[in-house]
VORO-726260 format. One record per residue (C-alpha): residue number from 1; residue in three letters; y negated, x, z negated. Coordinates in steps of 0.001 Angstrom, whole numbers. Layout:
residues N
SITE  fipa  fise       yy       xx       zz
SITE   NUM   ALA        Y        X        Z
...
end
This chain:
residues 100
SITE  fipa  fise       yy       xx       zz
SITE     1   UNK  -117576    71604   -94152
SITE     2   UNK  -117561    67798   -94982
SITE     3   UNK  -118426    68374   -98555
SITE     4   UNK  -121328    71094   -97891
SITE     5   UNK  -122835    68098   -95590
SITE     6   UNK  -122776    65571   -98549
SITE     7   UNK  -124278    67970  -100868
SITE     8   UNK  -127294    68696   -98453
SITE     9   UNK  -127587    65019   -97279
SITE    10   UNK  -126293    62854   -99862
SITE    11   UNK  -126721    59816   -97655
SITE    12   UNK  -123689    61099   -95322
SITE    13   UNK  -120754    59104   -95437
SITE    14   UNK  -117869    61089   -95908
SITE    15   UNK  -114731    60023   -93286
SITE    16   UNK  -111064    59308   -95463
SITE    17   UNK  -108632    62464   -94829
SITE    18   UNK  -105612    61581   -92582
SITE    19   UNK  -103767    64080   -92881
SITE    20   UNK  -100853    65123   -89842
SITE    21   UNK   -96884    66713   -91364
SITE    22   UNK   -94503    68152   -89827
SITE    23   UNK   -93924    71110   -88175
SITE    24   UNK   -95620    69574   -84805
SITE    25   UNK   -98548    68964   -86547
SITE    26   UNK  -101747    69109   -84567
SITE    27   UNK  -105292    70599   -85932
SITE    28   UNK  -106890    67662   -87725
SITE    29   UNK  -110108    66081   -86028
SITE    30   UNK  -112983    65392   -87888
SITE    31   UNK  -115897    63197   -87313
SITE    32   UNK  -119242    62079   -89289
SITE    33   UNK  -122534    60776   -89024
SITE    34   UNK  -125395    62674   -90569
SITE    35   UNK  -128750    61153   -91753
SITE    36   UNK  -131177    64036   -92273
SITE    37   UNK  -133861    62016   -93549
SITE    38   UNK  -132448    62035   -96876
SITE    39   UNK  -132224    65610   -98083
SITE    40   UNK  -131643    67348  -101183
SITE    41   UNK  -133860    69530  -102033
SITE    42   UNK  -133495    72473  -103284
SITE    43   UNK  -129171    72705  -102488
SITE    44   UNK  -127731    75726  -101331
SITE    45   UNK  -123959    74503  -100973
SITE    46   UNK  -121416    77603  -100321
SITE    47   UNK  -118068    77103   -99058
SITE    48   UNK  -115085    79108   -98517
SITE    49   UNK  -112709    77594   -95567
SITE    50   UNK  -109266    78715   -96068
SITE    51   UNK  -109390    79253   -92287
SITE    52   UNK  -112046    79291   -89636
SITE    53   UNK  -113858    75796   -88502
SITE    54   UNK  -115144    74775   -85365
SITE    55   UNK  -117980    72612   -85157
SITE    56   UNK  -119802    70457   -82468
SITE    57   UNK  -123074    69158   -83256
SITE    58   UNK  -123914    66283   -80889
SITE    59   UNK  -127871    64393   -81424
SITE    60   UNK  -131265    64488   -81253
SITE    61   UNK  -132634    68399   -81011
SITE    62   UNK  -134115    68345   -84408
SITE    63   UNK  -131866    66677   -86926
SITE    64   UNK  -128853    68953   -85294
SITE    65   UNK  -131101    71910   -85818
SITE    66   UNK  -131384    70379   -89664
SITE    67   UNK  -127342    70419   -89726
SITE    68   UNK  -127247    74133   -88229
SITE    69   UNK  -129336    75176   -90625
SITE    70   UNK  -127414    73857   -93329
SITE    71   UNK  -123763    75007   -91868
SITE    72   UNK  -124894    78460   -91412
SITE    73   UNK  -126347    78803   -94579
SITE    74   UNK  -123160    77910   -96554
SITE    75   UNK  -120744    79235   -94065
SITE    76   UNK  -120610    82918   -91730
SITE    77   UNK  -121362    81176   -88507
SITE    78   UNK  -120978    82467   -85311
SITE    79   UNK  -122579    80401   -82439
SITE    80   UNK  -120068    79443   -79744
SITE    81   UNK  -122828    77511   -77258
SITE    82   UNK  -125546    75306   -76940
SITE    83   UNK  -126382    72772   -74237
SITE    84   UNK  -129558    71087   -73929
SITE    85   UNK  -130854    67832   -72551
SITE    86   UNK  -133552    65904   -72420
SITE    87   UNK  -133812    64875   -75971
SITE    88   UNK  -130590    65817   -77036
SITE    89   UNK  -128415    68888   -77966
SITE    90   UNK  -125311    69660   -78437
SITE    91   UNK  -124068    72721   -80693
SITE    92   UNK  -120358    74611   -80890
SITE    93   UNK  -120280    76677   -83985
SITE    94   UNK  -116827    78350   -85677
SITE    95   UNK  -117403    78899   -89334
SITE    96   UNK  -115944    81048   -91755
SITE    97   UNK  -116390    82148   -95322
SITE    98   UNK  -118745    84589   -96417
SITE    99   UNK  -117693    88047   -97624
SITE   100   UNK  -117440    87999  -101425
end
């Protein structure tokens, strides 16, 4: 999911993996900052998750809406909720791969 963001926004920073072994391990946690005033044009980014993906989108109403858009165009996304304030939203989304 991390990679389809850099591809559509190549000013994203992209967090370093830390990566939990063991048989306790716990679901990794990811987190990243998006800047949607630089995007690439043109980039369709696909992406096949070897399992699904939650995401929460947390900002301002319009650059989330910018991620959204990009998320569920790479990724089968199937909204989970959305709650609004004043000039915010926030976004759940679990993503999978597309059928072949």
């Amino acid at each position: 999911m991390l990679g389809v963001l850099a591809e559509a926004f190549p000013g994203m920073t992209r967090p370093t993996p830390v990566w939990n072994a063991g048989p306790a391990a716990a679901p990794g946690i990811w987190s990243a900052t998006v800047d949607v005033r630089r995007r690439a044009p043109g980039t369709h980014p696909q992406a096949r998750p070897a399992s699904p993906v939650t995401a929460e989108l947390d900002g301002a109403a319009d650059p989330v809406r910018q991620v959204r858009a990009v998320l569920e165009d790479a990724f089968a996304g199937e909204h989970l909720g959305t709650v609004s304030g004043e000039h915010e939203l926030q976004v759940s989304l679990r993503l999978t791969a597309r059928p072949a």
